[in-house]
C-alpha positions in Angstrom: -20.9 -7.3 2.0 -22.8 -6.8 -0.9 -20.5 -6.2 -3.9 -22.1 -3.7 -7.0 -20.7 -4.0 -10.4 -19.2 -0.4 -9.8 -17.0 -1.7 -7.5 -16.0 -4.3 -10.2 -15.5 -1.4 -12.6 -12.9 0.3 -10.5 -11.1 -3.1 -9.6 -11.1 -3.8 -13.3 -9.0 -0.5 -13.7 -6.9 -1.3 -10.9 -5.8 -4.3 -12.6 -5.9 -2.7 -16.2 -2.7 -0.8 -14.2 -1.3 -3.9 -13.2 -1.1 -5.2 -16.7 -0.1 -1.8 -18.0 2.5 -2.2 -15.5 3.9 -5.5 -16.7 4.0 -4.7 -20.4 6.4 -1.6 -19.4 8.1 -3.9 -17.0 7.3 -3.0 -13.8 5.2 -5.1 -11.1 2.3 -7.0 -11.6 0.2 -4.8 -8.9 -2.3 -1.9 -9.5 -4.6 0.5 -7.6 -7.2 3.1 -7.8 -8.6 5.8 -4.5 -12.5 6.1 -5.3 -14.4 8.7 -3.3 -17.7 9.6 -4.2 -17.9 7.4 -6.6 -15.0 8.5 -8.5 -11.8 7.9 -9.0 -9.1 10.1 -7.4 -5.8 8.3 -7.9 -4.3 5.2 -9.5 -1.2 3.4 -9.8 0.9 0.7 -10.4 3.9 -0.4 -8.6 6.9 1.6 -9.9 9.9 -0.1 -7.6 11.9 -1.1 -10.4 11.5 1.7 -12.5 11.8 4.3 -9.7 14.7 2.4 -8.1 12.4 2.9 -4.7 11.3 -0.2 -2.4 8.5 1.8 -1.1 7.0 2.8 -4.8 3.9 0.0 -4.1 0.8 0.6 -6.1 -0.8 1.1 -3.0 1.5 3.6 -2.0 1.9 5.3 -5.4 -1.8 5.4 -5.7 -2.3 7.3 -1.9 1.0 9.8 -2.4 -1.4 11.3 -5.6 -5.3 10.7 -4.0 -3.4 13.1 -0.6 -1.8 15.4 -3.7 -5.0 15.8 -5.2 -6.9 16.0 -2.3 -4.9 17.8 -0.5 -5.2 16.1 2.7 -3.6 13.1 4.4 -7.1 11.7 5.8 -8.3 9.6 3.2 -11.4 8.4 5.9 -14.2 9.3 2.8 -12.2 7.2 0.1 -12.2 3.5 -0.6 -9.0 1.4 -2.1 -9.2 -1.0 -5.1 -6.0 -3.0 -5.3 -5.0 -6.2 -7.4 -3.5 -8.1 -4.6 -3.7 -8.3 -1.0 -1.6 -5.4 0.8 1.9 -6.5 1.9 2.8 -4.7 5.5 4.1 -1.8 4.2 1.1 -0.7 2.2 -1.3 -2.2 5.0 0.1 0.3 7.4 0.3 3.0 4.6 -3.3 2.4 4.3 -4.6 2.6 7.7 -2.6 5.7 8.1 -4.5 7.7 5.6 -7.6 5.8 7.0 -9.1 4.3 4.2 -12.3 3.1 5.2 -12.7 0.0 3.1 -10.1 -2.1 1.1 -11.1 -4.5 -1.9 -8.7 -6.5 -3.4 -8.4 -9.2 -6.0 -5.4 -11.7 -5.6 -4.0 -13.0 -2.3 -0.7 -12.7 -0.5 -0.7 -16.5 -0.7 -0.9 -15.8 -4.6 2.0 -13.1 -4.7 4.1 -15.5 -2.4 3.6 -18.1 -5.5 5.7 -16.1 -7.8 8.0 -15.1 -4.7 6.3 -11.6 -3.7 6.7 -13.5 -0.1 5.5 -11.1 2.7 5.4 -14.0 5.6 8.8 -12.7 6.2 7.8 -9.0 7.3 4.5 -10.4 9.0 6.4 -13.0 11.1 9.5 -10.5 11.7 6.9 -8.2 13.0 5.7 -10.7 15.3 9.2 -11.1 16.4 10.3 -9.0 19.9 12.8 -6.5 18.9 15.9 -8.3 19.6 15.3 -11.2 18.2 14.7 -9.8 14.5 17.0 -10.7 11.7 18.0 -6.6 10.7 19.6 -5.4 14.1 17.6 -2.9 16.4 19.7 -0.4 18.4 18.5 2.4 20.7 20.8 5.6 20.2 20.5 8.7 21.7 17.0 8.3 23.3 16.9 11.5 25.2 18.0 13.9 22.7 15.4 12.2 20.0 12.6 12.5 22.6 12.7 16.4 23.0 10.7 16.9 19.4 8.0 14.4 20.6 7.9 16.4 23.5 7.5 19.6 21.4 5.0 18.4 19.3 
């Protein structure tokens, strides 16, 4: 993969968010949406200062690139992100089908100052009953009619 020094420019913003991020007290994660060469969206990660567990740079940075866009497909933009997703973004990413991802640190890095996501990747890897956060089936038949309807 041949890296060009514009896609060094938009990870240097990414992690200009990330250090924006820290100095206001958030977490040490940024991102920016390019398409076209430009960028759409970017973000850092806002879970302490929103209160929400799911306000990931990542995730932040896609919620405004579909705003903007107006579109949940994201398959014509590209993702510049500080660290390596966690699970949550991952799947937040293929979902709006990003087609490429760079990223700067790794998940091994973020687990050295205890962002450790080996606990969701493992507990994924569990089978359903054997995951540490119970799993139980309720009213299967009456939430299957809207998939039905769909």
């Amino acid at each position: 993969m041949n890296i060009a020094e514009q896609d060094k420019t938009f990870m240097r913003e990414a992690i200009r968010l990330a250090d924006e991020s820290v100095q206001n007290g958030g977490g040490p994660f940024g991102a920016v949406i390019v398409r076209d060469g430009e960028i759409v969206a970017g973000s850092a990660n806002s879970v302490t200062r929103d209160n929400d567990p799911t306000a990931h740079a990542e995730v932040n940075t896609i919620r405004q690139a579909c705003r903007k866009l107006g579109t949940f497909d994201l398959s014509d933009c590209v993702i510049y992100t500080s660290c390596e997703p966690c699970p949550m973004c991952l799947g937040a990413i293929y979902w709006a089908h990003i087609s490429r991802i760079y990223y700067g640190n790794t998940k091994k890095d973020a687990a050295a100052i205890d962002f450790a996501d080996d606990f969701i990747y493992k507990e994924l890897e569990q089978h359903i009953t054997e995951r540490s956060v119970p799993f139980i089936p309720l009213l299967r038949a009456l939430t299957s009619r809207p998939l039905r309807e769909s």
